[in-house]
Steps between C-alpha positions, in 0.01 A plus 500: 500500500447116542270354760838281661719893495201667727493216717913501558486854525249500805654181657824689488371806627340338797836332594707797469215710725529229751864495508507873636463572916098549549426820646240542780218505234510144307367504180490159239531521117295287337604446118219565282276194323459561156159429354496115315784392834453302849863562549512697816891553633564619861791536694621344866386762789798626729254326788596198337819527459552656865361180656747272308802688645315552864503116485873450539703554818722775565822394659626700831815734459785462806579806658906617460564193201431624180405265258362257706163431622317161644255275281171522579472141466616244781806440583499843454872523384714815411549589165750727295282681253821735380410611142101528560290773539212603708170284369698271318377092535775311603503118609553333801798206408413302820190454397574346161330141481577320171219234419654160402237395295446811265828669590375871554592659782271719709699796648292767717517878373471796767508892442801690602444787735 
């Protein structure tokens, strides 16, 4: 096999092991570096990932309404979140600024319950 097939092979084998729930015991693959090759692949760590998702809000459900929960962000509004799921990242719409100059809008994401 070609030096560039070995390489994709481990890279892809590292990102489907790191796809899977770790068990207790943690263990990395680290794709083999052929001899003649700096090329050294490695996948993201579920630590890292785990703190990008720790970093967002979770919004708080309402007791007796289904499908509605409070922002975590001030005003702190009520929102319908009919059609999403547990974990999903949905947006607050009253937060939803829309910079004249550039014209992108910045609307803040929280974590459903």
């Amino acid at each position: 096999m070609k030096t560039h097939t070995l390489i994709t092979l481990s890279a892809a084998a590292g990102l489907l092991a790191s796809c899977s729930t770790p068990s207790p015991v943690t263990t990395s693959i680290v794709p083999p570096t052929l001899p003649g090759t700096t090329d050294s692949v490695t996948a993201p760590t579920p630590k890292t990932v785990k703190k990008v998702i720790s970093t967002i809000p979770v919004a708080t459900s309402i007791e007796g309404e289904p499908n509605m929960v409070i922002s975590p962000y001030a005003p702190y509004n009520k929102i319908d979140v009919s059609g999403y799921k547990s974990g999903d990242k949905v947006g607050d719409p009253s937060t939803v600024k829309t910079d004249g100059s550039t014209g992108k809008s910045n609307l803040r994401v929280f974590l459903l319950p």
